[in-house]
C-alpha atoms as an extended CHARMM CRD file, in Angstrom:
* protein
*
       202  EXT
         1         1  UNK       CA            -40.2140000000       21.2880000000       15.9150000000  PROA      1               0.0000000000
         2         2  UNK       CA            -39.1840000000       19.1880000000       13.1270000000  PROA      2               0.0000000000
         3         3  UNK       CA            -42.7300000000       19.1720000000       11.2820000000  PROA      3               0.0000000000
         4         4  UNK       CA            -42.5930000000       20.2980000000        7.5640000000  PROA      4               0.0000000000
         5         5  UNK       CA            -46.8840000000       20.5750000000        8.0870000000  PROA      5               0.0000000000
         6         6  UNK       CA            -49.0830000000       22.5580000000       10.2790000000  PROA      6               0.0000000000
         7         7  UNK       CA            -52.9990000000       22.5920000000        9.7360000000  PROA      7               0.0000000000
         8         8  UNK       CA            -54.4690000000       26.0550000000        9.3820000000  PROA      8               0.0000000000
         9         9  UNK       CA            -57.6590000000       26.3120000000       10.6590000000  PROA      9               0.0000000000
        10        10  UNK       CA            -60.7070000000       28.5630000000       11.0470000000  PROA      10              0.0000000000
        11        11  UNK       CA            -60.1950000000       32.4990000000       12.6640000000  PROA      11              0.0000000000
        12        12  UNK       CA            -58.1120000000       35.2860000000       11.5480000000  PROA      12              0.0000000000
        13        13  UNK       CA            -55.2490000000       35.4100000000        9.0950000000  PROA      13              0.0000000000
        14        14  UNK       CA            -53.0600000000       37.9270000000        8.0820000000  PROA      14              0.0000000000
        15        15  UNK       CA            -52.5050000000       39.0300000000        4.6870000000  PROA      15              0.0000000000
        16        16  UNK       CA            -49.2880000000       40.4540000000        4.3610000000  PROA      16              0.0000000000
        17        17  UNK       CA            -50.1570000000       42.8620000000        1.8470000000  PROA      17              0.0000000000
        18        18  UNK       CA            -51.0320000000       46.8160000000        0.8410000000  PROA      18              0.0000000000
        19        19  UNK       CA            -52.7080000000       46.1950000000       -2.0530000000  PROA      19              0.0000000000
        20        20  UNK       CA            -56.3120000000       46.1510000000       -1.9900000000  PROA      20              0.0000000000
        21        21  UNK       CA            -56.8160000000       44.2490000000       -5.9240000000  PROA      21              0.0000000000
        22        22  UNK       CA            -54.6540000000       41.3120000000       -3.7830000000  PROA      22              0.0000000000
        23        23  UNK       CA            -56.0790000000       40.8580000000       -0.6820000000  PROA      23              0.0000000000
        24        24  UNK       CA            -59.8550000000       40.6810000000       -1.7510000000  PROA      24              0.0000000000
        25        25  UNK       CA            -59.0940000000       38.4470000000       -4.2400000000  PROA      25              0.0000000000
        26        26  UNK       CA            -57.3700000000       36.2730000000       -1.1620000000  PROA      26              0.0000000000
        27        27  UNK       CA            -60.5450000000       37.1750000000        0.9780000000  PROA      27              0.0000000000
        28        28  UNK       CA            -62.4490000000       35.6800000000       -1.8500000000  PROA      28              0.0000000000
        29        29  UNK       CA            -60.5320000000       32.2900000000       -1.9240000000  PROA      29              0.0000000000
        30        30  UNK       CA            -60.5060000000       31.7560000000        1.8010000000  PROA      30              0.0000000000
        31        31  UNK       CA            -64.0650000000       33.1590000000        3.1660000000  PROA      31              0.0000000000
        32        32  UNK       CA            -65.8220000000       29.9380000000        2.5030000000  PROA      32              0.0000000000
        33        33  UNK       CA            -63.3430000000       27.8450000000        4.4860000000  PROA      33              0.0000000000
        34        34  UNK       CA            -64.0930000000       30.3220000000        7.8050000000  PROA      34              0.0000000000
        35        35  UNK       CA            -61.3120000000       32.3820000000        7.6010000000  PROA      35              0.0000000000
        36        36  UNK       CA            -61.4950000000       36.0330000000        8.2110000000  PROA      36              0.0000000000
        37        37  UNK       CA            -58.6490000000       37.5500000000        6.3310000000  PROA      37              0.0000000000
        38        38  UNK       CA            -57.1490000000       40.7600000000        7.4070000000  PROA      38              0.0000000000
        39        39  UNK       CA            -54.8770000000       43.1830000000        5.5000000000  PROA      39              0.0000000000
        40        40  UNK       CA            -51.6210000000       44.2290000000        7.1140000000  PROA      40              0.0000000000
        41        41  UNK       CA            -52.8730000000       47.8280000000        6.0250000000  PROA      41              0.0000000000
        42        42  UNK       CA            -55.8780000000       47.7880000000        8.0840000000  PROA      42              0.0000000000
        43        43  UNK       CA            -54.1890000000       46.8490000000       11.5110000000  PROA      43              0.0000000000
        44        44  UNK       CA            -51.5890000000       49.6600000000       10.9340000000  PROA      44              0.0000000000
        45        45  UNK       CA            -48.7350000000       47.1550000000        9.9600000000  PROA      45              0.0000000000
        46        46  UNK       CA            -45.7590000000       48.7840000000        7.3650000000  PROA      46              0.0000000000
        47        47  UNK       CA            -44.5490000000       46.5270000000        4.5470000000  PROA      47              0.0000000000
        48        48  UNK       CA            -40.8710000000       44.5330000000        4.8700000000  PROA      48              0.0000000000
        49        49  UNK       CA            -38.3920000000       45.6750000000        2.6760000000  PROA      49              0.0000000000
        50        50  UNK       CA            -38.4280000000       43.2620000000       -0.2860000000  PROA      50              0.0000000000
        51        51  UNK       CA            -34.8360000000       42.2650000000       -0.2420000000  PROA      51              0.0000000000
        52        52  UNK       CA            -35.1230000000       38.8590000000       -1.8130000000  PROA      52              0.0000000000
        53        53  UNK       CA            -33.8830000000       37.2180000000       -5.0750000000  PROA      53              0.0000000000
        54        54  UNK       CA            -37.2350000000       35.1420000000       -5.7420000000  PROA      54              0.0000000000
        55        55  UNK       CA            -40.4140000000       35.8020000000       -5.6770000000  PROA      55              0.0000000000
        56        56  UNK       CA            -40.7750000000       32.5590000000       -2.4050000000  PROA      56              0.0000000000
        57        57  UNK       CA            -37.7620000000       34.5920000000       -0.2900000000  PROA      57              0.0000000000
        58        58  UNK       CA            -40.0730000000       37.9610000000       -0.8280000000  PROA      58              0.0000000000
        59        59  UNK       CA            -43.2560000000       36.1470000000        0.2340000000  PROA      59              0.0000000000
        60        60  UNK       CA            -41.6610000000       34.6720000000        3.1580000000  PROA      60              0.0000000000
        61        61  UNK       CA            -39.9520000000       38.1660000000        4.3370000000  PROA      61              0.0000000000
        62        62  UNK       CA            -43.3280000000       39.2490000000        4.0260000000  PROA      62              0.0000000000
        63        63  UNK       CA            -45.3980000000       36.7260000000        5.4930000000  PROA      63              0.0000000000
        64        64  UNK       CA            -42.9310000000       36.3850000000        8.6480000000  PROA      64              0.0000000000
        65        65  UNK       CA            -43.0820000000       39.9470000000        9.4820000000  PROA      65              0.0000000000
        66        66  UNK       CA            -46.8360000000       39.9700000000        9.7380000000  PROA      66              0.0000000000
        67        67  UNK       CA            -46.9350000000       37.2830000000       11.5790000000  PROA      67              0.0000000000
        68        68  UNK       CA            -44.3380000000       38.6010000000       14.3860000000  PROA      68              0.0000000000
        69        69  UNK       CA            -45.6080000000       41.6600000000       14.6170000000  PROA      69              0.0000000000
        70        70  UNK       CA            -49.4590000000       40.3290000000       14.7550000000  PROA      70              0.0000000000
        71        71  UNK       CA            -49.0830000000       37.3720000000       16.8670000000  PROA      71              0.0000000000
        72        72  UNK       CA            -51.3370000000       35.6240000000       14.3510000000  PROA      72              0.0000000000
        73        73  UNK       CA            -50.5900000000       33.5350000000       10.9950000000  PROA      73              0.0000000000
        74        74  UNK       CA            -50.1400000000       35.2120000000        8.1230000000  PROA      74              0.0000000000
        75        75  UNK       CA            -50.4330000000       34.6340000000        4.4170000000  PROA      75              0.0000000000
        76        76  UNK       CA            -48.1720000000       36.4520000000        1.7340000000  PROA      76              0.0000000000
        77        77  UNK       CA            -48.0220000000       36.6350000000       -1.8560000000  PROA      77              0.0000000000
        78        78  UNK       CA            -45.8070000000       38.1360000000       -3.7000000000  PROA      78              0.0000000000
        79        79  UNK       CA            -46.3000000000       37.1780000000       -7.7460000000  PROA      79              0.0000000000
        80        80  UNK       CA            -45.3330000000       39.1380000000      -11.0840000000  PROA      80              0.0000000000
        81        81  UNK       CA            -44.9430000000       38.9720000000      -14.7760000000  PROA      81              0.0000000000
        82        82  UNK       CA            -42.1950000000       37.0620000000      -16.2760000000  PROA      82              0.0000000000
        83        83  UNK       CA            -41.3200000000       37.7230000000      -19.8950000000  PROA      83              0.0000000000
        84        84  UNK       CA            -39.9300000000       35.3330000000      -22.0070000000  PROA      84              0.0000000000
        85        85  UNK       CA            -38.1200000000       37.9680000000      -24.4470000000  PROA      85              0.0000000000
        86        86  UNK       CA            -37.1400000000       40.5720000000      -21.6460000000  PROA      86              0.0000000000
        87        87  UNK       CA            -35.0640000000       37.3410000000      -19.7970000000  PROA      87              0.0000000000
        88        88  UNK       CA            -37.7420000000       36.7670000000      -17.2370000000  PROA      88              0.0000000000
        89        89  UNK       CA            -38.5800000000       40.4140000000      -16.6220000000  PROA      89              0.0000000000
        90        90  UNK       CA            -40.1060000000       42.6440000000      -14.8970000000  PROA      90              0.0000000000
        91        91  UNK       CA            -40.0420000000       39.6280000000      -12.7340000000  PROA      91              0.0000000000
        92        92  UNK       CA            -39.8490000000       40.3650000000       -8.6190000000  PROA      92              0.0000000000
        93        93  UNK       CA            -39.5090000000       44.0140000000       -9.5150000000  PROA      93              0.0000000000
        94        94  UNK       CA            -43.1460000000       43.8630000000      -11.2300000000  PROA      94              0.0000000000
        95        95  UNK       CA            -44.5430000000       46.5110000000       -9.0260000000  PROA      95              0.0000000000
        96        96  UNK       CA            -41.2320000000       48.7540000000       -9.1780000000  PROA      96              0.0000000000
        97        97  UNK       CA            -41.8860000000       49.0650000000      -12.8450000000  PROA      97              0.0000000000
        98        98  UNK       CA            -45.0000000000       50.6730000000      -11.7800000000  PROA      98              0.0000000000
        99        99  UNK       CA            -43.1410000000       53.4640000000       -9.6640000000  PROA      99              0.0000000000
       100       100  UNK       CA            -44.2950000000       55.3140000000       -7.0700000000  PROA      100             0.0000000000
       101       101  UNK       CA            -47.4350000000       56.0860000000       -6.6030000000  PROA      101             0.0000000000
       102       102  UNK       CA            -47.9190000000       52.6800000000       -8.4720000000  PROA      102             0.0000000000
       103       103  UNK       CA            -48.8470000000       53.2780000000      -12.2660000000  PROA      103             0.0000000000
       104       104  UNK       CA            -49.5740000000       50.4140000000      -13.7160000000  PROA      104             0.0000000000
       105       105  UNK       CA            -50.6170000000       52.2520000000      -17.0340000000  PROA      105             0.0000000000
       106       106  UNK       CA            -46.6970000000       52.9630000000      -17.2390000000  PROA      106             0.0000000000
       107       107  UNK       CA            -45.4400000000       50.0900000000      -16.4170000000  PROA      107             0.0000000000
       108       108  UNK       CA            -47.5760000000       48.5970000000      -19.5000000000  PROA      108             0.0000000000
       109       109  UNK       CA            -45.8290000000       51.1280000000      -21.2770000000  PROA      109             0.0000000000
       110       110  UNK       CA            -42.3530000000       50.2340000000      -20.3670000000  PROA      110             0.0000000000
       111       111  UNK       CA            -43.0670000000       46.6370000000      -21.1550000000  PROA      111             0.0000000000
       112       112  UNK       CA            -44.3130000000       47.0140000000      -24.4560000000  PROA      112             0.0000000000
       113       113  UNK       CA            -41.6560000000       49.5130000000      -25.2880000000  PROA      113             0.0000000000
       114       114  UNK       CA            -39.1090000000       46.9710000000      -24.2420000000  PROA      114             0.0000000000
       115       115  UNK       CA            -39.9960000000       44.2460000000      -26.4240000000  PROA      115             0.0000000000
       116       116  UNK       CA            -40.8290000000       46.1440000000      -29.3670000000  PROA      116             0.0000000000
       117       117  UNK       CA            -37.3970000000       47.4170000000      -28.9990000000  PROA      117             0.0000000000
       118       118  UNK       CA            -35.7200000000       44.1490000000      -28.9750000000  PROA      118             0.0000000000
       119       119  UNK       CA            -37.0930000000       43.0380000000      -31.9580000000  PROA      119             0.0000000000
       120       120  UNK       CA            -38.5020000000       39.8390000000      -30.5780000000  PROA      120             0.0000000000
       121       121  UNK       CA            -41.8540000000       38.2150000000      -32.6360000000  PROA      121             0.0000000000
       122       122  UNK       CA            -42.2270000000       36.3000000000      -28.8030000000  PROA      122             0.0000000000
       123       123  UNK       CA            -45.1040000000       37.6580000000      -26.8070000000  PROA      123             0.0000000000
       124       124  UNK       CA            -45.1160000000       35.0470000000      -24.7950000000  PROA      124             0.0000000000
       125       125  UNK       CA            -45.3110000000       35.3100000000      -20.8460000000  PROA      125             0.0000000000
       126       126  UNK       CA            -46.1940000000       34.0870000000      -17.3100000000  PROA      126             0.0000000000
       127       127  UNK       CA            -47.5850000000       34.9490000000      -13.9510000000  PROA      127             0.0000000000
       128       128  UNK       CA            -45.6520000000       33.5100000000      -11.2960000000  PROA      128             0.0000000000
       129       129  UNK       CA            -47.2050000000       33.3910000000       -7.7120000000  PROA      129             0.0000000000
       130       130  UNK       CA            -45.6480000000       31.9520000000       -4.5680000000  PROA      130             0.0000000000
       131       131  UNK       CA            -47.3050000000       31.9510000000       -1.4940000000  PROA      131             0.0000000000
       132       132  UNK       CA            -46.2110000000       31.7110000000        2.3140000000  PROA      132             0.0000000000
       133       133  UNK       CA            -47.8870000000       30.6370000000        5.6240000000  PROA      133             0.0000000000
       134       134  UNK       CA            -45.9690000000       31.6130000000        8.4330000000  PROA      134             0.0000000000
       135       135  UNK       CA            -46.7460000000       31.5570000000       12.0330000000  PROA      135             0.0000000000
       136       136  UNK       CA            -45.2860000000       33.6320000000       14.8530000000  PROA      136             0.0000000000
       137       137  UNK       CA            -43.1740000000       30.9830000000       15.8510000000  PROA      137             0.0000000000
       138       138  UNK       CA            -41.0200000000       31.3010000000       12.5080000000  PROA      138             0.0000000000
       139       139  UNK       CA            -42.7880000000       28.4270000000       10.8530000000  PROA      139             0.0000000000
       140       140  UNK       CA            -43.2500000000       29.1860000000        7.3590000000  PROA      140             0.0000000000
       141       141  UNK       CA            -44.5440000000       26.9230000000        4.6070000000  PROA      141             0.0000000000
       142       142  UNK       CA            -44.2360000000       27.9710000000        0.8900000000  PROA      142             0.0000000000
       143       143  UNK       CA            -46.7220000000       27.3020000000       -2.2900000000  PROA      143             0.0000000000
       144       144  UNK       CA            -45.7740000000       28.2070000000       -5.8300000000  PROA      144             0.0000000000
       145       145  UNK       CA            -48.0910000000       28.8820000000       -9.0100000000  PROA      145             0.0000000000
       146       146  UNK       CA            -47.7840000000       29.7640000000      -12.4050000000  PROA      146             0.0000000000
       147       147  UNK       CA            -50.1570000000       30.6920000000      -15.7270000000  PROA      147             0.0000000000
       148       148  UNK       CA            -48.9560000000       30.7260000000      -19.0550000000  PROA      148             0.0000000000
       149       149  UNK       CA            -50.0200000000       33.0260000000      -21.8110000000  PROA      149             0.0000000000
       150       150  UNK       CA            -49.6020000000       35.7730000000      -24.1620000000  PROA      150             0.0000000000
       151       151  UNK       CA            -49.1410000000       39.7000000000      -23.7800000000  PROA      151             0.0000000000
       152       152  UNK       CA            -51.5600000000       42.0680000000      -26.1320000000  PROA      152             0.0000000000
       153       153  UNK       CA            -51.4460000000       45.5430000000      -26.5400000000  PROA      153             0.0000000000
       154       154  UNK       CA            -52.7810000000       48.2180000000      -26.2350000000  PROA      154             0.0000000000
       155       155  UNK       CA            -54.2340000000       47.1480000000      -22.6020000000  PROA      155             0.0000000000
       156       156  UNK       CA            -57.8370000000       45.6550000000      -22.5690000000  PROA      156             0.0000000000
       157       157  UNK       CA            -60.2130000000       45.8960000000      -20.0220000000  PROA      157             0.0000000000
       158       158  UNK       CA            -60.6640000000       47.6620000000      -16.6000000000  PROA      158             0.0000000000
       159       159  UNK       CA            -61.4830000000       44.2130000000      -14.1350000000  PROA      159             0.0000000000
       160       160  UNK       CA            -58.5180000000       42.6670000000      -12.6920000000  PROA      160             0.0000000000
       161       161  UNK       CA            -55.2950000000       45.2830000000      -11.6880000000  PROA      161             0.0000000000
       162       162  UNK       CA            -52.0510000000       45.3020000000      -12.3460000000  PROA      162             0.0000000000
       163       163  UNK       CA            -50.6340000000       43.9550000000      -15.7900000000  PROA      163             0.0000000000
       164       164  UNK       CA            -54.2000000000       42.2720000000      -16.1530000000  PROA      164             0.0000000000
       165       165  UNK       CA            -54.7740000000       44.0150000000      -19.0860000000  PROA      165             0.0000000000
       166       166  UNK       CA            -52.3790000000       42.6580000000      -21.0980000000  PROA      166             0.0000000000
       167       167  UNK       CA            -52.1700000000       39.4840000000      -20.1430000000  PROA      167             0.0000000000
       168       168  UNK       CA            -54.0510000000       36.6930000000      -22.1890000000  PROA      168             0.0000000000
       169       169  UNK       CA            -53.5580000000       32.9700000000      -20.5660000000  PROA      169             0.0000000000
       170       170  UNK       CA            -53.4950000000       29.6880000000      -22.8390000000  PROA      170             0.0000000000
       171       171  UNK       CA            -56.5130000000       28.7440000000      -24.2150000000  PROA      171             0.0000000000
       172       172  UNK       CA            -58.8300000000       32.1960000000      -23.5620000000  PROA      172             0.0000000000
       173       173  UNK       CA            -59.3320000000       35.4320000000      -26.1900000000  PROA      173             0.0000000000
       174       174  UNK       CA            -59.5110000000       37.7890000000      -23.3600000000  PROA      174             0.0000000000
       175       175  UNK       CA            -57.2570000000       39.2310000000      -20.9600000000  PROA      175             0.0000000000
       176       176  UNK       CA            -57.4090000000       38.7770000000      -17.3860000000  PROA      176             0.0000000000
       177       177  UNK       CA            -58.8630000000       42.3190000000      -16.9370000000  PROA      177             0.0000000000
       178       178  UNK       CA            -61.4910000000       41.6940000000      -19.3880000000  PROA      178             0.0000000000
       179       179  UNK       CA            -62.7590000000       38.6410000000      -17.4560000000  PROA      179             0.0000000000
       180       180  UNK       CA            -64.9990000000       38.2920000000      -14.4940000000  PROA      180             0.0000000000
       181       181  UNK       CA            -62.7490000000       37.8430000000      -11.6590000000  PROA      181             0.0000000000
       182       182  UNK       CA            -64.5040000000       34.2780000000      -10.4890000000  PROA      182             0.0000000000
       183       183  UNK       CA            -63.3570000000       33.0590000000      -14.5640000000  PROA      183             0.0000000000
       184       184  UNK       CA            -59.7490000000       34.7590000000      -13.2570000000  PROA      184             0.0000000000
       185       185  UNK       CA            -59.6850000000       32.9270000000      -10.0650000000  PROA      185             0.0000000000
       186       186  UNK       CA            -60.6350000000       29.8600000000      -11.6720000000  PROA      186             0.0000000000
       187       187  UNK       CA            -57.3040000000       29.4570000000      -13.6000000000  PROA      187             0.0000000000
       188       188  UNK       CA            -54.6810000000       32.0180000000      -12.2390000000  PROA      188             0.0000000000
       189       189  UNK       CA            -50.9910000000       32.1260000000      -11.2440000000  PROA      189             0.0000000000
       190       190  UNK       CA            -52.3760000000       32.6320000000       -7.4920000000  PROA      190             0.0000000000
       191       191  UNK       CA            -55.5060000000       30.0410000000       -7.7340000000  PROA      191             0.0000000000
       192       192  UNK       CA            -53.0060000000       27.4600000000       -8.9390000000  PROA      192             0.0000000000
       193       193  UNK       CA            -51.0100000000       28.3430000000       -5.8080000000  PROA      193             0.0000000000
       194       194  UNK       CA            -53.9890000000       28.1220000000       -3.5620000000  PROA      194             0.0000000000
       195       195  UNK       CA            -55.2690000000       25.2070000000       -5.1750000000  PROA      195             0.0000000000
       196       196  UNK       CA            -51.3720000000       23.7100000000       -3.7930000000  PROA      196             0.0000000000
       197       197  UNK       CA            -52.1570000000       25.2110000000       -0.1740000000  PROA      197             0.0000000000
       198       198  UNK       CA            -55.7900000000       23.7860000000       -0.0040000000  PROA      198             0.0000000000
       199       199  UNK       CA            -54.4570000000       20.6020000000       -0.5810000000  PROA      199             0.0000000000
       200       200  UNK       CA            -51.9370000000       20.7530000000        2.3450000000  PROA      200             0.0000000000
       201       201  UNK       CA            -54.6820000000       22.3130000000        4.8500000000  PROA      201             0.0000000000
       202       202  UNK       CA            -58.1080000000       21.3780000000        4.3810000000  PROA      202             0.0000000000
């Protein structure tokens, strides 16, 4: 063993993920390079606990469970808002802010509700991505992306999902859900991650 690198090449990968927004965004990113990805969902595998402190040790639980189970690589994301008044929140628990079923309408909500509550003038905010490649073996190798911006409300838009709508990145007037999602994957939190993981593979 020993080898921080492994080469991923052509065939099927994994993506360790139940959320359909994610993993055809993911399709879309790896499809020209001859990879057929494949959603945990659709070969009947459950989701890993997410018992991690970072967003890298959630994408690795993830990405390493696939990957045992399937007996193939497997790619996992797991990414989130961070905002700068709320201390870094809603963070890893993004998606728990949404509840069950996920309502990301609410979760808005509950975000705007917190910082008008605090007081704070700072909108400001981030999408944090990390990525990991793991192989049945154990292997795992681990990418990490970010976009900076601003948060707007009420929500604009109805591209994109999760807190797309009220995220604006540096430099643009519209919110990710507002733009087409090849503009999106152009410049966000999980592009600048791939971008990282392109350079190590191909």
């Amino acid at each position: 063993m020993g080898e921080t690198m492994r080469k991923l090449g052509p065939g099927r990968l994994i993506i360790a993920s139940h959320n359909d927004g994610k993993v055809s965004e993911i399709n879309d990113l790896l499809s020209p390079l001859g990879i057929e990805a494949v959603s945990a969902k659709k070969i009947g595998l459950s989701d890993p606990e997410e018992t991690g402190t970072t967003f890298a040790e959630n994408a690795e639980l993830k990405a390493l469970a696939a990957a045992t189970a399937s007996g193939l690589p497997a790619l996992a994301d797991d990414s989130g808002l961070s905002v700068t008044a709320l201390s870094g929140a809603p963070g890893i628990f993004s998606a728990r802010w949404a509840g069950e079923p996920r309502d990301f309408r609410a979760a808005m909500k509950k975000v705007e509700s917190a910082l008008f509550d605090s007081g704070t003038e700072d909108f400001s905010a981030k999408f944090i991505c990390a990525l990991c490649l793991a192989w049945p073996d154990g292997h795992t190798e681990i990418f990490e992306g970010e976009v900076k911006g601003v948060l707007v409300f009420p929500p604009r838009g109805e591209k994109g999902f999760g807190y797309d709508p009220i995220f604006v990145p540096e430099g643009y007037h519209m919110t990710f859900a507002e733009m087409d999602p090849e503009e999106k994957h152009a410049i966000s939190h999980r592009a600048d991650a791939f971008r990282k993981l392109m350079k190590a593979h191909f």
